[in-house]
N, C-alpha and C positions, 0 to 999 in steps of 0.2 A: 309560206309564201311560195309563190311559183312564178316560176320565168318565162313568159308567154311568149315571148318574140326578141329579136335583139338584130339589129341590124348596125353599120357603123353611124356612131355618134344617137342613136337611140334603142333601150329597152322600155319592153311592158313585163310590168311586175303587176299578178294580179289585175288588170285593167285596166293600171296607172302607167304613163308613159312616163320616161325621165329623160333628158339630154344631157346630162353632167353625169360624171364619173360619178359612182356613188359603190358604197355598204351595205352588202345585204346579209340579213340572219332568218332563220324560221319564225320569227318575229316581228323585225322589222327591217327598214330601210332609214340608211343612213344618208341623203342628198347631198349631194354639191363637195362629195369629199375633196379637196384636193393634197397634194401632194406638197411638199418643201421646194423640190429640184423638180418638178416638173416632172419629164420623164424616167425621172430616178424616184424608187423605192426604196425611204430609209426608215430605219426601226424607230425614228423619232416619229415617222408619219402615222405610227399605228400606235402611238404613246396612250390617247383616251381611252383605246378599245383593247388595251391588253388583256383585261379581265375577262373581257366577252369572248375573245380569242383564245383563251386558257379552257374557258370552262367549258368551249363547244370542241376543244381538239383536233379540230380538220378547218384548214386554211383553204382558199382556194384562191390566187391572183390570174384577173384576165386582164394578159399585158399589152392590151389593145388589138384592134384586127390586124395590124402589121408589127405586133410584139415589139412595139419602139420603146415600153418601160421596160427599164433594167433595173435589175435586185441586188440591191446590196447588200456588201459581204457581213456587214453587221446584220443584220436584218437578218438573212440566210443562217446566221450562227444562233441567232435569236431563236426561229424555226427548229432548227435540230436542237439546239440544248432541250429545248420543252416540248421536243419528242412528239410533234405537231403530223399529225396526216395533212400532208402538204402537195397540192400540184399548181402548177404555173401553167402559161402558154396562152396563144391565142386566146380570144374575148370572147368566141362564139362557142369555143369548144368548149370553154371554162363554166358556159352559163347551162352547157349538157349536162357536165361533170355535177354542177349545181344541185339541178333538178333530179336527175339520179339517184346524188346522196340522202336527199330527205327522200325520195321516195322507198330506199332502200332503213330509213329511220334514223339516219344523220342529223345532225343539227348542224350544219358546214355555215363557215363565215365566208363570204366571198368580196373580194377588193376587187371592185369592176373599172377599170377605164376603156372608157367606149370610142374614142376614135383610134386613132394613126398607134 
């Protein structure tokens, strides 16, 4: 899959537009993700997709185009214990970082929240 476009509050994946936060793998797309706390990132929010998160090794969180999610500390100890290729930051930058990875032969999970 590829990141064609991304502006705030929508990406094109592949030629499909989305408006909601969502999951993406070399795979598929995960829609409509949301979060517990809203702007907060907790390791219970990524409880379904641990496995999928294990097996591809490289994390990627875009924390909105004004970086208002914040990562928690669970969550973050989650990431290092399992020793995860992990970058955060900005939503536009993260969906570079994205497209990069697999084209460099990644298989990177990316947790996208697309507004504020």
């Amino acid at each position: 899959m590829k990141i064609n476009f991304f502006e705030h509050g929508k990406i094109e994946i592949d030629g499909i537009v989305y408006t909601n936060d969502l999951i993406i793998s070399p795979e598929k797309v995960i829609k409509d993700w949301r979060r517990k706390k809203g702007h907060r990132l907790l390791k219970e929010d990524i409880e379904r997709y641990k496995e999928m998160i294990l097996n591809s090794g490289y994390l990627l969180c875009g924390c909105g185009t004004s970086k208002k999610v914040k990562l928690d500390k669970e969550f973050l100890e989650w990431v290092k214990i399992n020793d995860l290729i992990f970058f955060h930051g900005e939503t536009g930058s993260i969906t570079k970082l994205y497209n990069e990875a697999v084209e460099r032969g990644h298989k990177p999970i990316a947790l996208l929240h697309l507004t504020c």
